[in-house]
N, C-alpha and C positions, 0 to 999 in steps of 0.2 A: 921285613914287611914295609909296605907301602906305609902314607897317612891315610891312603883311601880303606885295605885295607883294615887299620886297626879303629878305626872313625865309629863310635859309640859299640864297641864291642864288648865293655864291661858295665856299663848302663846299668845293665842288673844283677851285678856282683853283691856281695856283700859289703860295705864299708869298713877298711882297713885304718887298723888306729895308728897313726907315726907320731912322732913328735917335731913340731915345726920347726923349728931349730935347728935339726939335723938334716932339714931336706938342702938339695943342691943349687943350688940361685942358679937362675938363667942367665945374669949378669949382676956379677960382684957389685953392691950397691941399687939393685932393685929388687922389687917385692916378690915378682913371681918366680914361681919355683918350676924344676922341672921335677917331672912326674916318676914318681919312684918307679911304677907300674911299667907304661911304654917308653917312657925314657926320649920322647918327642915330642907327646903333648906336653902343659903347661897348669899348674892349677897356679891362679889367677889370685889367689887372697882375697876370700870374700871379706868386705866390711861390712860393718852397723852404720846403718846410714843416720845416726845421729851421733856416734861417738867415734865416729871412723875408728873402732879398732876391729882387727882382726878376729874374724868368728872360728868357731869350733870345729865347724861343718865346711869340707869345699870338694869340689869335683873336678878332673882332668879335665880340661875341655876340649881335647881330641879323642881320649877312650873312654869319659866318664864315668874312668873310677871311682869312687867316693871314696873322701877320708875324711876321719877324726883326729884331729891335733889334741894328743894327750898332755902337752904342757900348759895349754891355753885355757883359762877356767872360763867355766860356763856364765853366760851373760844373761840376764832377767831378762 
């Protein structure tokens, strides 16, 4: 399949729970991961824009899968 194709086709999926750790880096030494799902797009590591870490909650941003990072604890 294309990018055009797969381009927000899971949007309204359910949220899949992974644990962030185990996902695939797009390049050894940076943050974003490739997408368990299409395996093209990219989830981006949302941060807290005050404590820059890494939230619980993030989305492909080619097939906007949504995932749950279960090793990541929940932040107030």
């Amino acid at each position: 399949m294309t990018e055009e194709e797969i381009a927000g086709t899971n949007i309204n999926k359910a949220p899949i729970e992974v644990r962030h750790a185990n996902l695939e880096r797009d390049d050894p030494g940076q943050f974003r991961s490739t997408c368990p799902v299409c395996h093209i797009g990219f989830l981006a590591g949302r941060r807290d824009e005050k404590t820059f870490e890494i939230l619980k909650e993030d989305r492909c941003l080619l097939c906007g899968q949504q995932f749950i990072y279960t090793d990541l604890e929940e932040r107030a």
